[in-house]
C-alpha positions in Angstrom: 13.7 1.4 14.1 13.9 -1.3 11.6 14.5 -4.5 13.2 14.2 -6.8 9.6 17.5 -6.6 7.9 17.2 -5.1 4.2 17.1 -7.7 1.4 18.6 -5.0 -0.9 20.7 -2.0 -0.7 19.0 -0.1 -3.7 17.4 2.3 -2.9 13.4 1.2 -2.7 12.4 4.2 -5.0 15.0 2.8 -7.4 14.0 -0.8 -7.3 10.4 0.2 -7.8 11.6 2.5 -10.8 13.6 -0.8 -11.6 10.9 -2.9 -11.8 8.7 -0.9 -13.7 11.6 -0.2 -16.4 11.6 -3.9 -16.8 8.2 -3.9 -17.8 7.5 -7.9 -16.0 4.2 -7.3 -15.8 1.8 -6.9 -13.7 4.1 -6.6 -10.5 2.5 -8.2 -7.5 1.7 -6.3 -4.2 -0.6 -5.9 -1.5 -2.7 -2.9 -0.4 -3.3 -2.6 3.3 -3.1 0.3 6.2 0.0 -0.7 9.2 3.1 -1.5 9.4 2.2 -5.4 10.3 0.0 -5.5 7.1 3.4 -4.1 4.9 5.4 -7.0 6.9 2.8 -9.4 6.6 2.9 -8.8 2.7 7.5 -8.4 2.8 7.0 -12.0 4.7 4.8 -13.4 2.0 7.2 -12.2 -0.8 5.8 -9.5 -2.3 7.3 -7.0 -4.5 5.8 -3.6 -3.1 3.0 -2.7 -0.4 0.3 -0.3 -0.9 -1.0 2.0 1.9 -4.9 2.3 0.4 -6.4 5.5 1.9 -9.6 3.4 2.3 -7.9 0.9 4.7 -5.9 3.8 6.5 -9.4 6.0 7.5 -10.8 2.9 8.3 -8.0 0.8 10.7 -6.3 4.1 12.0 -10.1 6.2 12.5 -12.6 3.6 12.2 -13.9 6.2 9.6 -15.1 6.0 5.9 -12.6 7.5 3.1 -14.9 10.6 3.0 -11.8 12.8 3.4 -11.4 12.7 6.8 -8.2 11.6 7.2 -5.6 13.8 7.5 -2.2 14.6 5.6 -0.2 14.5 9.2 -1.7 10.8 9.8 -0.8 9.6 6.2 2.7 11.2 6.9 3.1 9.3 10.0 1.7 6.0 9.3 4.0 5.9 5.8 7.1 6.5 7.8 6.0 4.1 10.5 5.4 1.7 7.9 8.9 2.4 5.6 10.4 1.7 8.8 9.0 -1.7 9.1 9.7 -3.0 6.2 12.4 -2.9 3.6 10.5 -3.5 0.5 9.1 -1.0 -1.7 6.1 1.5 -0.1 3.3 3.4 -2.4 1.6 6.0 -0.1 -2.0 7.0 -1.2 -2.5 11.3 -0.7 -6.0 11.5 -1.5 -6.1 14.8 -3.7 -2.5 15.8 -2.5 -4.5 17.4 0.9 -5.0 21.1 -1.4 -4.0 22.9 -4.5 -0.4 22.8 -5.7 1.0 24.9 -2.6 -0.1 22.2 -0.8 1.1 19.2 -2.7 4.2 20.4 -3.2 5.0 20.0 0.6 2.8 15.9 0.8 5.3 15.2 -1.9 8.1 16.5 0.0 7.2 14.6 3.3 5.9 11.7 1.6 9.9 11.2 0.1 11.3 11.7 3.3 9.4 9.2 4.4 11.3 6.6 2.3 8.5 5.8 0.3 9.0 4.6 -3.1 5.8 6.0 -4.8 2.8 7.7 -4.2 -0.5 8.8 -6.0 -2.8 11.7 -5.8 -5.8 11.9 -7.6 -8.2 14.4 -9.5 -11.5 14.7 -7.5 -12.7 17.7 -5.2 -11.9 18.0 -1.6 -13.3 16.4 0.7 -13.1 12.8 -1.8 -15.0 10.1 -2.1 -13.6 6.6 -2.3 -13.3 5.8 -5.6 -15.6 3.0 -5.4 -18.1 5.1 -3.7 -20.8 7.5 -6.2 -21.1 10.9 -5.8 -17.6 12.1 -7.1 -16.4 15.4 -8.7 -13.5 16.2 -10.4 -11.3 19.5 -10.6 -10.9 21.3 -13.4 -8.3 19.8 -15.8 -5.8 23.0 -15.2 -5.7 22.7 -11.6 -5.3 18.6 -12.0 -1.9 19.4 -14.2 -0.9 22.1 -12.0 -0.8 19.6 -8.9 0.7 17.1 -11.3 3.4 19.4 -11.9 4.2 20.4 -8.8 4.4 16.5 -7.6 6.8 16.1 -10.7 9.4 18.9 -9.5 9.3 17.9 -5.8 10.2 14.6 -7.1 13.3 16.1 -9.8 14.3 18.2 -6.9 14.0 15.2 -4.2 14.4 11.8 -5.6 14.4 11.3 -9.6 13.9 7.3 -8.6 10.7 8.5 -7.0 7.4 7.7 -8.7 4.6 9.7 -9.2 1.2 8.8 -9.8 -1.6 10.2 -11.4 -4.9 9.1 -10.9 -8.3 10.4 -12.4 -11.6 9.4 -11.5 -12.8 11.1 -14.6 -14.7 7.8 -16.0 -17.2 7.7 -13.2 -17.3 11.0 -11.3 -20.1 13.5 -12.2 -20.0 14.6 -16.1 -17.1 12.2 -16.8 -16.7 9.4 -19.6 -14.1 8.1 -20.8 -13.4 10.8 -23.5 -12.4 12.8 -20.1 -10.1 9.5 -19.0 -8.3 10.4 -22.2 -8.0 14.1 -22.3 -7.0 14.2 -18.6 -4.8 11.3 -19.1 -2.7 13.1 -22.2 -2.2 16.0 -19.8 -1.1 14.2 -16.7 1.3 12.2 -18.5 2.5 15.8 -20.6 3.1 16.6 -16.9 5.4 14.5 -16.6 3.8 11.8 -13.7 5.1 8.3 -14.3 2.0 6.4 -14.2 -1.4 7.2 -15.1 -3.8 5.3 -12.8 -7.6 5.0 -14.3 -10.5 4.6 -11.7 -13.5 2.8 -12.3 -13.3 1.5 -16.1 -16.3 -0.3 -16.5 -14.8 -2.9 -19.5 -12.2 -5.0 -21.0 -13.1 -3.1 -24.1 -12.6 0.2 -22.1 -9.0 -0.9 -21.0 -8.1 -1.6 -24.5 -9.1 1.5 -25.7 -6.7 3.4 -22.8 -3.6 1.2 -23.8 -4.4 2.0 -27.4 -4.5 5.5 -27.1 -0.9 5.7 -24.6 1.0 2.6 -26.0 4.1 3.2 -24.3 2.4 4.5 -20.7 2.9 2.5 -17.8 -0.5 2.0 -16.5 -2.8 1.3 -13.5 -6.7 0.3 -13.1 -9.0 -0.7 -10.9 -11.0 -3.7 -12.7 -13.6 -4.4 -9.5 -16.2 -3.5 -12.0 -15.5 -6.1 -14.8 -17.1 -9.0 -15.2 -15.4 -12.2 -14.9 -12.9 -10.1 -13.2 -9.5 -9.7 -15.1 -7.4 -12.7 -15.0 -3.7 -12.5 -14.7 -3.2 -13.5 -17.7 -5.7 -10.5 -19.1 -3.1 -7.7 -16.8 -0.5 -9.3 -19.2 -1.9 -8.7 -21.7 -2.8 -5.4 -21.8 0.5 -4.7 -20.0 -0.9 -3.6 -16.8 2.1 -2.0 -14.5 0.6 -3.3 -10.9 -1.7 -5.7 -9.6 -2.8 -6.3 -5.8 -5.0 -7.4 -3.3 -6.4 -5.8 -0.6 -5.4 -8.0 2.9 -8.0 -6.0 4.9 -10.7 -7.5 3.6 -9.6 -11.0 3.7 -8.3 -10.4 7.4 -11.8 -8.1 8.2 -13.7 -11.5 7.3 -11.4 -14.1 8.8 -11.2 -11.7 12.1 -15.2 -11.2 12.0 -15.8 -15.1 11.6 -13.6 -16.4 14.0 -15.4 -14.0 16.5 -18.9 -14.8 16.0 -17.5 -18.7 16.5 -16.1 -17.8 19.9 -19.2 -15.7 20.7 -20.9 -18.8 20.2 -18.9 -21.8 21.2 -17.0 -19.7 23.8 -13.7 -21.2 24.8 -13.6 -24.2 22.5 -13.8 -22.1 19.5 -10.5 -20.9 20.5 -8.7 -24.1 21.2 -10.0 -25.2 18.1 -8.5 -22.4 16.3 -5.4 -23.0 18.1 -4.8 -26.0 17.0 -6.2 -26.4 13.5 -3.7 -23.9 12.5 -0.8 -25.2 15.0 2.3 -25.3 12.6 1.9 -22.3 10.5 4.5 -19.7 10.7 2.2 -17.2 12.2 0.7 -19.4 14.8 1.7 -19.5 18.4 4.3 -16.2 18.3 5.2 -16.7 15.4 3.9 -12.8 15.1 6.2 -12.0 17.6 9.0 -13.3 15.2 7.5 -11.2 12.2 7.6 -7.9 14.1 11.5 -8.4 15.3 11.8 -9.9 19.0 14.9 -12.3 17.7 16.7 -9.1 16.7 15.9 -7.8 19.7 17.2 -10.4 21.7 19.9 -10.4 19.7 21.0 -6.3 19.7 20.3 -6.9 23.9 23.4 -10.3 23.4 25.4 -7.6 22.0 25.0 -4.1 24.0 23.2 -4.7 27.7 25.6 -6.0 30.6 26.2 -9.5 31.8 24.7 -8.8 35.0 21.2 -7.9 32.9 21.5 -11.3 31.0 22.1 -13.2 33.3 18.8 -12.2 35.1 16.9 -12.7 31.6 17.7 -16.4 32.5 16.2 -16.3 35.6 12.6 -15.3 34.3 10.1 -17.7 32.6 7.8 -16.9 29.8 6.2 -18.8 27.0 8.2 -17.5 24.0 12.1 -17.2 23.9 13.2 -15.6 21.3 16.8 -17.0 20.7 14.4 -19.9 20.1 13.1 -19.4 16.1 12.2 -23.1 16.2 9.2 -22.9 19.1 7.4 -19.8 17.6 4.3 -21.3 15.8 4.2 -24.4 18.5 
């Protein structure tokens, strides 16, 4: 039930496809694991939201990405989250949850989910987090033959529908980056739309991957570089996506405000309260994010009179016919 009305009616697969042919680089999104973190990231004007593994296993299980999450709760949370927001979706599948049987059915729910895009990557099951040691790879033949199968669901599916392959070939056991480079020439001869590079290690490294595919759209992860890559550096090197992880910045803001009310007790709060008083998410103003005015206003339109008129008989706090009184 999507209560926020669409901004577009292209397709989101489309527009994603759209954005990438455009080549405005890097696009801006932001990684996160619910539906309020995808319409947190809509709200702040962001061109596509990420659903990281990582932040699923850990927000939906409490759970490390070890490989313990499941293809059914990925499934679920991506079309909870497609239905909250109308902005483009990228669904992270692990290692496609088996061999190519079993990625050819992720890729078909994952599309008929509504995402946009989606990724699998090359390590054996049960994976690691890509920022975590300890990682193996497949064998290159298997890797292409789940890369294939991805590409057909999609050709079948949704053409506008893009796939991602990512290897974690530069730091997994016996990799390098001559593997980034072999694997990467087969995944893209496979026909995935984007090859997505784990764990480069330097600016040098990332130059010598956009040398050797010129024309590829392409992904990293740059955590390891030092300075980190500015924006200016993704330009550069023509970098398709860029984005943050919100769990992070919400895990330490959450954890820090706690250990002030643990502390200070009740004034901590008020404090809170009204050092941010104004800001669009203060007050209810989360209560406007997730939809209560378009409640209130499908309830104007279909419940009876008699019902209405009772609705102005109760009191409460928050009104939602009221969008001016949310963040007081």
């Amino acid at each position: 039930m999507r209560l926020r009305e669409s901004v577009t009616t292209e397709k989101p697969s489309a527009f994603f496809r759209r954005s990438l042919n455009e080549g405005i680089f890097p696009l801006a999104g932001v990684w996160g694991a619910t539906a309020h973190h995808a319409q947190l990231a809509e709200a702040a004007g962001f061109t596509h939201f990420g659903i990281s593994g990582s932040s699923s296993s850990m927000h939906l299980l409490g759970l490390p990405d070890a490989g313990l999450i499941t293809a059914t709760e990925i499934i679920e949370n991506a079309r909870r989250i497609c239905q909250a927001v109308s902005i483009p979706v990228i669904v992270d599948c692990d290692t496609g949850f088996g061999n190519a049987m079993n990625v050819i059915r992720t890729v078909d729910a994952v599309i008929r989910t509504g995402a946009a895009s989606m990724f699998i990557e090359d390590q054996v099951s049960p994976k690691r987090c890509g920022f975590v040691k300890g990682k193996e790879l497949i064998p290159l033949d298997e890797a292409v033959g789940k890369f294939r199968a991805a590409c057909d669901v999609r050709d079948q599916m949704d053409r506008d529908f893009v796939v991602q392959a990512r290897t974690d070939a530069r730091g997994a056991v016996g990799g390098g980056m001559d593997e980034v480079l072999r694997r990467g020439e087969a995944y893209l001869n496979a026909g995935v739309d984007v090859l997505y590079v784990e764990a480069l290690q330097s600016r040098e490294e990332i130059r010598t991957l956009r040398e050797a595919f010129p024309e590829a759209w392409l992904k990293v992860t740059t955590q390891a570089l030092q300075p980190p890559l500015s924006t200016k550096e993704f330009e550069e090197f023509r970098l398709c996506t860029v984005g943050v992880h919100i769990t992070t910045a919400g895990a330490i803001a959450m954890f820090d405000h706690l250990r002030d009310y643990r502390e200070r007790g009740i004034d901590a709060q008020n404090d809170h309260v009204a050092r941010f008083r104004g800001h669009p998410l203060a007050g209810f103003g989360t209560f406007d994010l997730v939809g209560f005015p378009k409640i209130s206003e499908l309830e104007s339109r279909y419940l009876s009179e008699d019902t209405l008129n009772r609705y102005e008989q109760s009191m409460g706090l928050y009104d939602p016919r009221d969008r001016a009184q949310a963040s007081r």
